[in-house]
C-alpha positions in Angstrom: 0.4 -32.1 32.1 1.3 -28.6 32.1 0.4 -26.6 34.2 -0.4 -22.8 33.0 0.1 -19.7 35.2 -3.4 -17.7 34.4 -2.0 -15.1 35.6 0.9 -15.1 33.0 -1.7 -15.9 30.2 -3.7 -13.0 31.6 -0.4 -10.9 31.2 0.5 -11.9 27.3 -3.4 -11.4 26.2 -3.2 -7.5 27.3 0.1 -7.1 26.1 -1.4 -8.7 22.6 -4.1 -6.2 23.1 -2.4 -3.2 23.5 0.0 -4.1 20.9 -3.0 -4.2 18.2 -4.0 -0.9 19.9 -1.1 1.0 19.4 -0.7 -0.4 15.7 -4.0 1.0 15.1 -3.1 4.6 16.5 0.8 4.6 14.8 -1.8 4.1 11.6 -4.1 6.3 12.3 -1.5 9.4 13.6 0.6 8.9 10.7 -1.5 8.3 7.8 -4.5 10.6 8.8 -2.1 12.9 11.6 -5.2 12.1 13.8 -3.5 14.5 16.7 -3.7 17.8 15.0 -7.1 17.1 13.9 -9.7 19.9 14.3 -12.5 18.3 14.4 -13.9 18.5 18.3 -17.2 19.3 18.7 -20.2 17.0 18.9 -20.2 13.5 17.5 -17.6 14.9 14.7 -14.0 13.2 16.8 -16.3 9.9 16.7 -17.9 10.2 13.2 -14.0 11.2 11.9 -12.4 8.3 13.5 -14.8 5.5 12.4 -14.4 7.1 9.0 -10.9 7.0 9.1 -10.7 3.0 11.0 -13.2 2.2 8.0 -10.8 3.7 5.7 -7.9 1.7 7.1 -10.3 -1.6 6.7 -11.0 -1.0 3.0 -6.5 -0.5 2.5 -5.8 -4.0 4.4 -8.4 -5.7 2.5 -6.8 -4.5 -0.7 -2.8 -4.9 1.0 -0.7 -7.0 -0.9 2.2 -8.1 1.3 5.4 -5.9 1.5 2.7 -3.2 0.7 2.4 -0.2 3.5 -1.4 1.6 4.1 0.7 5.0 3.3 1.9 3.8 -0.6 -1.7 2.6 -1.3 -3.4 5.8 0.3 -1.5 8.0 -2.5 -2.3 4.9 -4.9 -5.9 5.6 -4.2 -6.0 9.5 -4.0 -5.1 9.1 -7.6 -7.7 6.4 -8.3 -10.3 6.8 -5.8 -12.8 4.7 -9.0 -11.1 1.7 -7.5 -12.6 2.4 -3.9 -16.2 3.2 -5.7 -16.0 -0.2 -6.9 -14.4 -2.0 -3.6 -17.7 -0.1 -2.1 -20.1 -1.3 -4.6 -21.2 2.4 -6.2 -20.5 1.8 -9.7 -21.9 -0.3 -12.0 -18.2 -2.3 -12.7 -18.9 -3.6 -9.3 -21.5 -5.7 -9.8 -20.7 -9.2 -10.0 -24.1 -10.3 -11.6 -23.6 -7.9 -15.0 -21.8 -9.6 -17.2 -24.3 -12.4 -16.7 -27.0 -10.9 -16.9 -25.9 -8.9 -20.1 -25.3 -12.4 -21.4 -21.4 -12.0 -22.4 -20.5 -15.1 -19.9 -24.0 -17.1 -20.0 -23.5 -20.6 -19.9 -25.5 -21.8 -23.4 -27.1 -25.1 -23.6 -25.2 -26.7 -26.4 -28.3 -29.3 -27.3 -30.0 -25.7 -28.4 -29.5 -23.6 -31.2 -28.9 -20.0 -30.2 -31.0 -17.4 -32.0 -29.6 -14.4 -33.5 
């Protein structure tokens, strides 16, 4: 058996952190150029940032690979409908519609249909 230095796999983990760390401010600097922000009084800096990390969550969810947060933030700029739907605000959202509006209702085939 092998025997592992906790110390060592103390050492990796924090690196791993504060590599995810960093990617998350190199995002957030150079997409939203967080450090000339205004914004500094009150619960605005906090408000701001979870906006923005919330903003970053709806881009990765949508990244295709090969695809950078920057490309798809002018993407969406341009066709901010797309985020409406992602966030479940228009009607083209819900999932349930087109069933209940009966254009993809499963019909028994044993009954007649009425028109």
């Amino acid at each position: 058996m092998i025997d592992r230095d906790p110390l060592l796999e103390l050492k990796a983990e924090n690196a791993r952190l504060i590599a995810l760390l960093e990617a998350m401010h190199y995002l957030l600097d150079w997409n939203f150029d967080e450090d000339h922000c205004r914004i500094r009084t009150g619960f605005g800096p906090e408000n701001i940032t979870r906006l923005r990390r919330f903003a970053i969550g709806v881009l990765t969810s949508f990244q295709k690979p090969g695809q950078s947060i920057a490309s798809m933030m002018r993407k969406f700029c341009l066709r901010s409908l797309i985020v409406l739907d992602y966030l479940r605000l228009t009607i083209n959202a819900d999932p349930t519609r087109l069933f209940r509006e009966n254009k993809y209702a499963v019909r028994n085939p044993t009954r007649p249909v009425a028109h």
